[in-house]
VEXZAPA-540512 format. One record per residue (C-alpha): chain; x, y, z; residue number from 0. Coordinates in steps of 0.001 Angstrom, whole numbers, plus 500000, padded with zeros to 6 digits. Layout:
rec c: A&px: X&py: Y&pz: Z&k: NUM;
...
***
This chain:
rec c: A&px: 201542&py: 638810&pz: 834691&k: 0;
rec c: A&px: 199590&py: 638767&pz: 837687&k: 1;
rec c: A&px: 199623&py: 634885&pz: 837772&k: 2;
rec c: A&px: 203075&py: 634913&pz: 837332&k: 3;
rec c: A&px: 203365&py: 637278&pz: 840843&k: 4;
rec c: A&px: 201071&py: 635242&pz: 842721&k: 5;
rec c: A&px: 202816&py: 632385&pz: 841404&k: 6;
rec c: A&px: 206351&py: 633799&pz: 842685&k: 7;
rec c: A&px: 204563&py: 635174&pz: 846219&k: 8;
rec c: A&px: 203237&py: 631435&pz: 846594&k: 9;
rec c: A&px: 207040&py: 629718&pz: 846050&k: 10;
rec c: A&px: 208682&py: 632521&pz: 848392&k: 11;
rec c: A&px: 205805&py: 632197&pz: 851497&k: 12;
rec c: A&px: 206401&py: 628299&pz: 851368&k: 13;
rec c: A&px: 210249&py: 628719&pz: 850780&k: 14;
rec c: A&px: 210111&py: 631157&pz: 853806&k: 15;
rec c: A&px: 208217&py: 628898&pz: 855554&k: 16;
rec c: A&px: 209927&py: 625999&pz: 855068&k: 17;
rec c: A&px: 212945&py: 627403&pz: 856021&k: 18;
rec c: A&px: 211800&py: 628572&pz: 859578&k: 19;
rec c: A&px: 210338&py: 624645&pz: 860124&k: 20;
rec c: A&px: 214079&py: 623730&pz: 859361&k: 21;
rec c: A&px: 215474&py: 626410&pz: 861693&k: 22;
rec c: A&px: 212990&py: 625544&pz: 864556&k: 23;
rec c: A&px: 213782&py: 621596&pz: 864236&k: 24;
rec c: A&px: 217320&py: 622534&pz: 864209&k: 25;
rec c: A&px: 217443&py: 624930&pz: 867700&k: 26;
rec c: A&px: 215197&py: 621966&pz: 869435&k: 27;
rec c: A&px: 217461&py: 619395&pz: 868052&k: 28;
rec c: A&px: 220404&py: 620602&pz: 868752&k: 29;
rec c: A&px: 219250&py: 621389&pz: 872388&k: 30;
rec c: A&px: 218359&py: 618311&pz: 873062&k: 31;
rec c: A&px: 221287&py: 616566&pz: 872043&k: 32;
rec c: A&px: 223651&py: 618799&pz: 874521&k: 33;
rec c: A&px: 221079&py: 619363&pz: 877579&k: 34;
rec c: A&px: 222585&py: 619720&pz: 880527&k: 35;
rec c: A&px: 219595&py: 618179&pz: 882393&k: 36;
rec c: A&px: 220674&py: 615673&pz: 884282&k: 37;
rec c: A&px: 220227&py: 614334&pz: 887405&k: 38;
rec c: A&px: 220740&py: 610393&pz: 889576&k: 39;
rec c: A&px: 217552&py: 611054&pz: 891425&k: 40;
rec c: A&px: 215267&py: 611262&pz: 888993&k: 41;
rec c: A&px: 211758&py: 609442&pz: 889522&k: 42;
rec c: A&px: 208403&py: 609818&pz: 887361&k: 43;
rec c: A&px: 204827&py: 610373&pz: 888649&k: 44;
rec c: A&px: 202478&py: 609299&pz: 886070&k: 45;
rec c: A&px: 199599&py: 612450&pz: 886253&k: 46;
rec c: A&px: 196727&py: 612461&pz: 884118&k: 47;
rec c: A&px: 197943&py: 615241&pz: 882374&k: 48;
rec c: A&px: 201100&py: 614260&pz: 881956&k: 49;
rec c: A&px: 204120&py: 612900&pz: 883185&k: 50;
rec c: A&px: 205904&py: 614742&pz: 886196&k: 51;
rec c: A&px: 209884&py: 614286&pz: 886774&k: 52;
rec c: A&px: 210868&py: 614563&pz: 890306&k: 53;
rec c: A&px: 213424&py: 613686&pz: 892512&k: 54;
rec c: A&px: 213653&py: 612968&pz: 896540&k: 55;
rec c: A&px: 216416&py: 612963&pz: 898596&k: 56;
rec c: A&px: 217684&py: 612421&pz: 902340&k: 57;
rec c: A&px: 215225&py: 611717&pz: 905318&k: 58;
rec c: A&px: 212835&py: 613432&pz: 907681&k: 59;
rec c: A&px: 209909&py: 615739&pz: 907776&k: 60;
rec c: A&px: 209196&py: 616679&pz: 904026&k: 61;
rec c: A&px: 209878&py: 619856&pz: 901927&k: 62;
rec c: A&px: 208572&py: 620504&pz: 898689&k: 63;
rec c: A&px: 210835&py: 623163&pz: 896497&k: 64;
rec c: A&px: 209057&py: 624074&pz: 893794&k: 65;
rec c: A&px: 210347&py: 626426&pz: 891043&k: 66;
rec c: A&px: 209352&py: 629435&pz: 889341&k: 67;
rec c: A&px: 206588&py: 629148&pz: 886812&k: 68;
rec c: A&px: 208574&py: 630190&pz: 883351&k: 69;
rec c: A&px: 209875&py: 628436&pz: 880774&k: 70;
rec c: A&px: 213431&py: 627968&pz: 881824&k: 71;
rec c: A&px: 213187&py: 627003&pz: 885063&k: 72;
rec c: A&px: 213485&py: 623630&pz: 886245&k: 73;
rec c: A&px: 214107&py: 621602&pz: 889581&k: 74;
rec c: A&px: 217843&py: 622702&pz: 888422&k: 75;
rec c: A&px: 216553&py: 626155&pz: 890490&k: 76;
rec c: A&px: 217347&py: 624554&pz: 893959&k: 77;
rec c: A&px: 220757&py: 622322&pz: 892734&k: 78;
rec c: A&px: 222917&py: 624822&pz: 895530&k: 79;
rec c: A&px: 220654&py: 624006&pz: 898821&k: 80;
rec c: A&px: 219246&py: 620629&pz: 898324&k: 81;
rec c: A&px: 221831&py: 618546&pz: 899870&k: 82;
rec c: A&px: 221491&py: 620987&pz: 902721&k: 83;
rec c: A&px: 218278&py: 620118&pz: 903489&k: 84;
rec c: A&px: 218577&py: 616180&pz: 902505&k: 85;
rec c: A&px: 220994&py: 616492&pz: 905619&k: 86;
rec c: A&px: 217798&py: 616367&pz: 907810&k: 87;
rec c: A&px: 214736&py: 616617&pz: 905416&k: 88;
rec c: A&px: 213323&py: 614349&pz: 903260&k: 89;
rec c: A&px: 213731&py: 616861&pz: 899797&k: 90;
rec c: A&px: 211209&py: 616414&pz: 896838&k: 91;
rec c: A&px: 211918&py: 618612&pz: 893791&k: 92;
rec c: A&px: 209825&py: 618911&pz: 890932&k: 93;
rec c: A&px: 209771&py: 620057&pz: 887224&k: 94;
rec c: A&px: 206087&py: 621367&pz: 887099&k: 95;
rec c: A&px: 203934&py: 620627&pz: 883884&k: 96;
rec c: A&px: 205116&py: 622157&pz: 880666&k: 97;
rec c: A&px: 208759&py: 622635&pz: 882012&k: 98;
rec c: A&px: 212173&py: 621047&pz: 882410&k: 99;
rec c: A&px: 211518&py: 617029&pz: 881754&k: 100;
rec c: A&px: 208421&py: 616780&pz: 882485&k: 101;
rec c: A&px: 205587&py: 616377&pz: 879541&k: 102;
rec c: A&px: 204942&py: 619666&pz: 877780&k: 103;
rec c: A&px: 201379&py: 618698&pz: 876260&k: 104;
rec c: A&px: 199760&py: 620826&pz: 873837&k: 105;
rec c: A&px: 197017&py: 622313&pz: 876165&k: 106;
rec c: A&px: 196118&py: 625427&pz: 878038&k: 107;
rec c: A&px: 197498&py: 625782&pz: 881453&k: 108;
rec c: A&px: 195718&py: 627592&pz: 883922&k: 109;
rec c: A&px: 196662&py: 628740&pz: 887721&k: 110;
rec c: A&px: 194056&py: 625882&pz: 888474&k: 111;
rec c: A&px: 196031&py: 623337&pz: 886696&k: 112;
rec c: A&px: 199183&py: 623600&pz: 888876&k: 113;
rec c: A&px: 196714&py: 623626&pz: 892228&k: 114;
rec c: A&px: 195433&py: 620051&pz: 890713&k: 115;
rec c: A&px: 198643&py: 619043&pz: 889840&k: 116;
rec c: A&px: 200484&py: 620196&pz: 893382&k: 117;
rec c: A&px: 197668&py: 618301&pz: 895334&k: 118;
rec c: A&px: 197845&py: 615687&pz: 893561&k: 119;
rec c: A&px: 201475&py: 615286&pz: 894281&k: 120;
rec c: A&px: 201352&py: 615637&pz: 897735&k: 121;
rec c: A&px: 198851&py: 613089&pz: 897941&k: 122;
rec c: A&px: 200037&py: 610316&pz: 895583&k: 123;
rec c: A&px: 203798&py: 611209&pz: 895990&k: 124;
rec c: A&px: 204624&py: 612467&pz: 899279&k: 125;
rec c: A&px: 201468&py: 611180&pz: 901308&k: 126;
rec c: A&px: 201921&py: 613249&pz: 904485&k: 127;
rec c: A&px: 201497&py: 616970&pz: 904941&k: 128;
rec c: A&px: 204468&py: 619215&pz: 903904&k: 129;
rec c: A&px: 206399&py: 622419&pz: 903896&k: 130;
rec c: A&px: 206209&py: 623858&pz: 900886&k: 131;
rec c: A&px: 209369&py: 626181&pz: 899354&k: 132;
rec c: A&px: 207753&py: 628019&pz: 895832&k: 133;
rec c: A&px: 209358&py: 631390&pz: 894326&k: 134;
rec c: A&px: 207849&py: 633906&pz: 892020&k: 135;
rec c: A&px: 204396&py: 633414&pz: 890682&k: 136;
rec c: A&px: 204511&py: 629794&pz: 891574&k: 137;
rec c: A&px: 203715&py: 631266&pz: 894813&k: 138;
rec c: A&px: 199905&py: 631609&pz: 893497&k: 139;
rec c: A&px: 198859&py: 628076&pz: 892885&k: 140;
rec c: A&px: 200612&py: 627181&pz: 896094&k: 141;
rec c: A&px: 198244&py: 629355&pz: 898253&k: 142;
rec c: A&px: 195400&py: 628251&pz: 895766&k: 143;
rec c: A&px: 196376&py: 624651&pz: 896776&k: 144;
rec c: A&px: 196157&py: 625529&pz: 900467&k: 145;
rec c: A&px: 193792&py: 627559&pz: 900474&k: 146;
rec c: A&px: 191057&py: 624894&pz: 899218&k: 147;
rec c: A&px: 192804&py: 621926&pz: 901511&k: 148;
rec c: A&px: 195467&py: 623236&pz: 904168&k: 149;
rec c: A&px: 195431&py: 619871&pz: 905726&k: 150;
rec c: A&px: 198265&py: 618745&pz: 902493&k: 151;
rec c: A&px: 200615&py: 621754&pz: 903411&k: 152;
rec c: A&px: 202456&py: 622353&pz: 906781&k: 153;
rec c: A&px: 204860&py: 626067&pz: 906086&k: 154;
rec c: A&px: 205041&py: 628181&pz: 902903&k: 155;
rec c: A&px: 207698&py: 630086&pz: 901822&k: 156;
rec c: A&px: 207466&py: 632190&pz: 899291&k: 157;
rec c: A&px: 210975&py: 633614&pz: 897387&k: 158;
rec c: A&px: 209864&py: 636977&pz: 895952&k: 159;
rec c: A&px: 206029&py: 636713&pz: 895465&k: 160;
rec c: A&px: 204522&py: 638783&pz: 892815&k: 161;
rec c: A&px: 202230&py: 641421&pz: 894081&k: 162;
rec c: A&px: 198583&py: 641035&pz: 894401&k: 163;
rec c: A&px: 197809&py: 643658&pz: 892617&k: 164;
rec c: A&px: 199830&py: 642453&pz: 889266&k: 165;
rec c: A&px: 198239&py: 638762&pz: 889790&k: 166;
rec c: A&px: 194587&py: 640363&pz: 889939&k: 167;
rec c: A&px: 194861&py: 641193&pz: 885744&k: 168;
rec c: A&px: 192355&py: 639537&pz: 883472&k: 169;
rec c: A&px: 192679&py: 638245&pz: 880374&k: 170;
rec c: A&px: 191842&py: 640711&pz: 877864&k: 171;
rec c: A&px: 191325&py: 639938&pz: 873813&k: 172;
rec c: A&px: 195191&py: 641055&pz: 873063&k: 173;
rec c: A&px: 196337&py: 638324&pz: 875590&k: 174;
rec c: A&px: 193577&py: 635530&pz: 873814&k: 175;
rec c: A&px: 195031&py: 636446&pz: 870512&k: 176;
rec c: A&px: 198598&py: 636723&pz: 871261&k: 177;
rec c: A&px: 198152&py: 632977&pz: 872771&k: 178;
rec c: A&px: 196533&py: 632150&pz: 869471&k: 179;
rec c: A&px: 199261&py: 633548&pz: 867531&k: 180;
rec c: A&px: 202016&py: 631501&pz: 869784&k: 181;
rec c: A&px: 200250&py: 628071&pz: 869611&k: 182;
rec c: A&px: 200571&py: 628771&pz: 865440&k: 183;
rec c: A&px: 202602&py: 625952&pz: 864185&k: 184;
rec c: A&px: 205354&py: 627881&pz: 862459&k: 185;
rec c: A&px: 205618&py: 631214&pz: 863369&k: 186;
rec c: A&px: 204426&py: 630687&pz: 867053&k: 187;
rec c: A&px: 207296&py: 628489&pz: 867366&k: 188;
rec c: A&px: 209711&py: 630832&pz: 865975&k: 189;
rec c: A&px: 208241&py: 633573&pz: 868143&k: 190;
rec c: A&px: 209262&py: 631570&pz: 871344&k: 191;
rec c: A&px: 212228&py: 630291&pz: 870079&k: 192;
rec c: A&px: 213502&py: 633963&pz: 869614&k: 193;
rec c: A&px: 211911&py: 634869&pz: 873364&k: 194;
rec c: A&px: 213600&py: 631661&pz: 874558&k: 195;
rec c: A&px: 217123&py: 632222&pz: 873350&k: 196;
rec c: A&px: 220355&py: 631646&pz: 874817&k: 197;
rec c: A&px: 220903&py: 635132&pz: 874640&k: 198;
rec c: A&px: 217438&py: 636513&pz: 876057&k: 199;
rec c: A&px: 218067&py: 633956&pz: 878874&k: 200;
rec c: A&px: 221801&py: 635697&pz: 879639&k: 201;
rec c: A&px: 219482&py: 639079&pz: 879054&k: 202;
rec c: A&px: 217189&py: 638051&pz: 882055&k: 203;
rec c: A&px: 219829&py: 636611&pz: 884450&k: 204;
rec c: A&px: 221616&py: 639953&pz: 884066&k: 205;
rec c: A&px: 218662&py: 642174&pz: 884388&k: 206;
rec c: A&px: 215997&py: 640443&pz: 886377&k: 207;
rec c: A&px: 217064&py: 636745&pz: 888087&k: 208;
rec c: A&px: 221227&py: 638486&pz: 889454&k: 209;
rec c: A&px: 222075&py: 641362&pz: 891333&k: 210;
rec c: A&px: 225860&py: 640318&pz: 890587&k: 211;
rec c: A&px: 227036&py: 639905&pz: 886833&k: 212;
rec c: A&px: 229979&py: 637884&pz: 888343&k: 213;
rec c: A&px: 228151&py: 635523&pz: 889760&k: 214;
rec c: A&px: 226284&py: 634523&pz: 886591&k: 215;
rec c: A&px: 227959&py: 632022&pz: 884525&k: 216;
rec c: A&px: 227408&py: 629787&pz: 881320&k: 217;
rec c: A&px: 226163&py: 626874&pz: 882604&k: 218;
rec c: A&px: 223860&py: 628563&pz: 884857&k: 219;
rec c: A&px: 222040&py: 629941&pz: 881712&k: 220;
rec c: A&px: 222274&py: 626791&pz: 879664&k: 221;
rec c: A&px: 220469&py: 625275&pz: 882528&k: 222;
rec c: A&px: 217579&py: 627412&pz: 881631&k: 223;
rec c: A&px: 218132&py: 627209&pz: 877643&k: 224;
rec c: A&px: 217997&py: 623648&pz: 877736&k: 225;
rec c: A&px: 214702&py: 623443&pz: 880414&k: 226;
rec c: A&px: 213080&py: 625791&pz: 878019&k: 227;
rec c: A&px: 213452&py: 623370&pz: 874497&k: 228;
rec c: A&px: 213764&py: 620018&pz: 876277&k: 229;
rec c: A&px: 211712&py: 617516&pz: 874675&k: 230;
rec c: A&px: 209504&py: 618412&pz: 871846&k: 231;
rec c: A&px: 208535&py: 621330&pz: 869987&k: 232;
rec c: A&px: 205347&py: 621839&pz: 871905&k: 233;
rec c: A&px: 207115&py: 624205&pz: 874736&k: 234;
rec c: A&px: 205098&py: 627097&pz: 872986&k: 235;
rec c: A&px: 201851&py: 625894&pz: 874478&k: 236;
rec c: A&px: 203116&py: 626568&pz: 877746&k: 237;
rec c: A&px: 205031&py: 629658&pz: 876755&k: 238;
rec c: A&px: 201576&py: 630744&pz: 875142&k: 239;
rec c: A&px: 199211&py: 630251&pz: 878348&k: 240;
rec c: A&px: 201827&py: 632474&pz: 880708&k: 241;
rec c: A&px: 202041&py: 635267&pz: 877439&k: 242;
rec c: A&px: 198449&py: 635426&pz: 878167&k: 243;
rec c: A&px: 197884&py: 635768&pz: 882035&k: 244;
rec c: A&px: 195898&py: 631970&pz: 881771&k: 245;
rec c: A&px: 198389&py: 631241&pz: 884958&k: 246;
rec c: A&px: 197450&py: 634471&pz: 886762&k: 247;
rec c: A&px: 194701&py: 634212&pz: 889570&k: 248;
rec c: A&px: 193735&py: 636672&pz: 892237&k: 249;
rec c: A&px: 194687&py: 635692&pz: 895246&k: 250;
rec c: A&px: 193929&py: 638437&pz: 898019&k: 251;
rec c: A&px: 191168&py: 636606&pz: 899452&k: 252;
rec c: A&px: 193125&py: 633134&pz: 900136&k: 253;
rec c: A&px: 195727&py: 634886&pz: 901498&k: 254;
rec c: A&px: 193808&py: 636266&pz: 903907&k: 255;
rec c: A&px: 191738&py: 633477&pz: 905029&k: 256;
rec c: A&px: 194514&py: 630430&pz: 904721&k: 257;
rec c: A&px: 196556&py: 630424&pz: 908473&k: 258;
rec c: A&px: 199679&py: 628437&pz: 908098&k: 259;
rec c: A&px: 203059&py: 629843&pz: 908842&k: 260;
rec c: A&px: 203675&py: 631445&pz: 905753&k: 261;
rec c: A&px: 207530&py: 633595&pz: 904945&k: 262;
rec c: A&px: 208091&py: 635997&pz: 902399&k: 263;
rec c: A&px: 211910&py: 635437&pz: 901574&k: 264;
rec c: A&px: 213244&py: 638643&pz: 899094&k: 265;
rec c: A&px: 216213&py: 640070&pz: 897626&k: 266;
rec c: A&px: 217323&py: 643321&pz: 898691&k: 267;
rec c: A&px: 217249&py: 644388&pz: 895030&k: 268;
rec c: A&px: 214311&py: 642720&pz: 893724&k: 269;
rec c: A&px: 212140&py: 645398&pz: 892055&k: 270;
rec c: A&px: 209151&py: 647060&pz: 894360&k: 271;
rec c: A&px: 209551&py: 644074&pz: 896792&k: 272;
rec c: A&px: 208932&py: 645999&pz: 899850&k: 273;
rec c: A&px: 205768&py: 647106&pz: 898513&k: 274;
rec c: A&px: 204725&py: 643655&pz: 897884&k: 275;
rec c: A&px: 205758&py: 642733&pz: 901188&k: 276;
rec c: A&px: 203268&py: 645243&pz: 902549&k: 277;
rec c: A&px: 200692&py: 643769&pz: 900088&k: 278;
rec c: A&px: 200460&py: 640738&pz: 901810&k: 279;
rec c: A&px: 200913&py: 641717&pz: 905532&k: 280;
rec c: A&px: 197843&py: 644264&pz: 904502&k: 281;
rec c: A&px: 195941&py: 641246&pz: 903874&k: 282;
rec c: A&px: 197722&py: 638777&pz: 906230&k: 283;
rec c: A&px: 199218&py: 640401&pz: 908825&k: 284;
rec c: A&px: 200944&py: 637187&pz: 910433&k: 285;
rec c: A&px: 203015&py: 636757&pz: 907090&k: 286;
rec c: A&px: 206447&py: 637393&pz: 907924&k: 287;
rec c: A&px: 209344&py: 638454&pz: 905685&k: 288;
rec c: A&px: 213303&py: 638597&pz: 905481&k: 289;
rec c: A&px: 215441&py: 640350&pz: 902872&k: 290;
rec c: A&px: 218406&py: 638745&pz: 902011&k: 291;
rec c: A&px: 221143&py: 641792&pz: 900926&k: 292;
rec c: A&px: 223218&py: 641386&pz: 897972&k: 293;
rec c: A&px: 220696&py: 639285&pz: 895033&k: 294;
rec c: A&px: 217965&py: 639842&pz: 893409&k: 295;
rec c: A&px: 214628&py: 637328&pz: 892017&k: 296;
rec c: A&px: 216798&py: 634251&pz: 892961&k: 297;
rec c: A&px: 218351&py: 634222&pz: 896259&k: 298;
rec c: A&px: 218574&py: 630544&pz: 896204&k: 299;
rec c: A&px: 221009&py: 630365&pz: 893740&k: 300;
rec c: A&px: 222351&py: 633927&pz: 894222&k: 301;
rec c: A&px: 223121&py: 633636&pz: 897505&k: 302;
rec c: A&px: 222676&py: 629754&pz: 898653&k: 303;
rec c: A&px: 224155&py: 630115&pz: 902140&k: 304;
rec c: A&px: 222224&py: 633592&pz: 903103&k: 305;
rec c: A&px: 219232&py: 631545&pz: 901516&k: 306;
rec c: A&px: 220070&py: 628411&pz: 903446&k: 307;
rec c: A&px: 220342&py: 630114&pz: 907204&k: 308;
rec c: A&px: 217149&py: 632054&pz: 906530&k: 309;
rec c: A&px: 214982&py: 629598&pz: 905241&k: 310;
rec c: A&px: 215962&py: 626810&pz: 908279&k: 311;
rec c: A&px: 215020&py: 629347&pz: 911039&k: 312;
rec c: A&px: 212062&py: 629684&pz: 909449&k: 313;
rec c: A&px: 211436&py: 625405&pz: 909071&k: 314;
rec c: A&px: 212623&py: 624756&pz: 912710&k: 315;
***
């Protein structure tokens, strides 16, 4: 009798099993076939970690735009100001390391990873010192990357920084097991699939990215479903290392020592941004900031021609 139950728990864990392999092949395969990443500018730089899709448009002094570090994001971010700036700007765009089309290796990825990776760009890509455009937590590595050579990076702006204080967290045992538990082959792929969902990604546009519903639409948010499960199934790696704070670094002391221009662009209604603000003018006090009225965590996409006009007085 007991046989027999062990017998029937065996055949239902691998029929359960095998069923959620078929339903995570299925979302990534199905993604892939309808992405909606495209682009006629794309170019490859071949990094040791990985392969990095760019693109580069227009002529002039060069900007780098670099997007937020999540799984959704993409060089798609920046799709409403580019041509603004290719006008009179030679524009580079990037899908960092473990998103969009770039390579999404199976590895850890660490806040010092990006600052290689950045660098590295500038100086096999771009070969000349740059402005540098990053929002959200991207914002870290970027003033990593300056910090330990500021002779690679002209201006920084940063769209909505996150505060100091949140950045500072270590990573406890939780955070080292919940990364364990995400890099599991099955159910750690199920686990981001479900946190990576069309509908989680409508979730965050509506309650963290927007200000205005009616300015959010489909293919907006299939932009970011299809960054998040293009390529292969290893996505989760990356997914896992942010889960656990590996991409968090404090940076209070950088920020105080590094002395390029630096610009704190917000939204009027991005959560406890005027407190962050104050953050880094406590540390820096030659940062200086604009809020743009009416958006939220993505002002570039929100509310392109606010963005635009701010961001070019600030460039010269």
């Amino acid at each position: 009798m007991k046989k027999n139950r062990l017998i029937s728990v065996a055949v239902l864990a691998s029929i359960t099993a095998g069923t959620m392999y078929a339903i995570n092949r299925s979302i990534n395969l199905l993604a892939n076939a309808k992405a909606s990443l495209t682009n006629t500018h794309a170019q490859k730089y071949e990094w040791r970690f990985g392969d990095i899709f760019y693109t580069v448009q227009g002529q002039g002094k060069p900007i780098l735009l670099v997007h937020e570090l999540t799984c959704g994001s993409s060089d798609l971010e920046w799709k409403k100001i580019v041509n603004s700036y290719a006008e009179t700007h030679t524009v580079y765009t990037i899908d960092l390391l473990g998103c969009g089309r770039s390579d999404k290796p199976a590895l850890t990825y660490t806040n010092y990873l990006y600052v290689q990776m950045i660098s590295d760009f500038v100086k096999n890509v771009i070969k000349h010192r740059v402005d540098i455009v990053c929002t959200g937590t991207s914002s870290q590595f970027v003033v990593m990357a300056c910090f330990n050579d500021n002779t690679l990076f002209d201006k920084i702006a940063m769209i909505n920084p996150e505060s100091i204080v949140i950045n500072s967290q270590k990573i406890s045992t939780n955070k080292r097991l919940t990364k364990l538990l995400i890099e599991m082959p099955i159910i750690g792929t199920t686990i981001f699939n479900i946190k990576n969902s069309y509908a989680n990604y409508r979730k965050i546009f509506h309650q963290k990215y927007f200000s205005a519903s009616n300015s959010i639409n489909r293919t907006l948010i299939k932009n970011y479903y299809d960054a998040a499960h293009y390529g292969t199934m290893t996505s989760k790696y990356f997914f896992a290392s942010i889960e656990a704070n590996y991409t968090e670094i404090n940076i209070a002391h950088a920020i105080k020592e590094i002395d390029n221009s630096i610009i704190i662009i917000a939204g009027a209604e991005e959560s406890c941004i005027n407190e962050t603000i104050a953050e880094y003018k406590a540390f820096n006090p030659s940062v200086e900031s604009v809020v743009i009225q009416g958006c939220k965590h993505l002002p570039q996409l929100e509310k392109p021609k606010d963005f635009v006009k701010e961001l070019s007085i600030f460039l010269g």
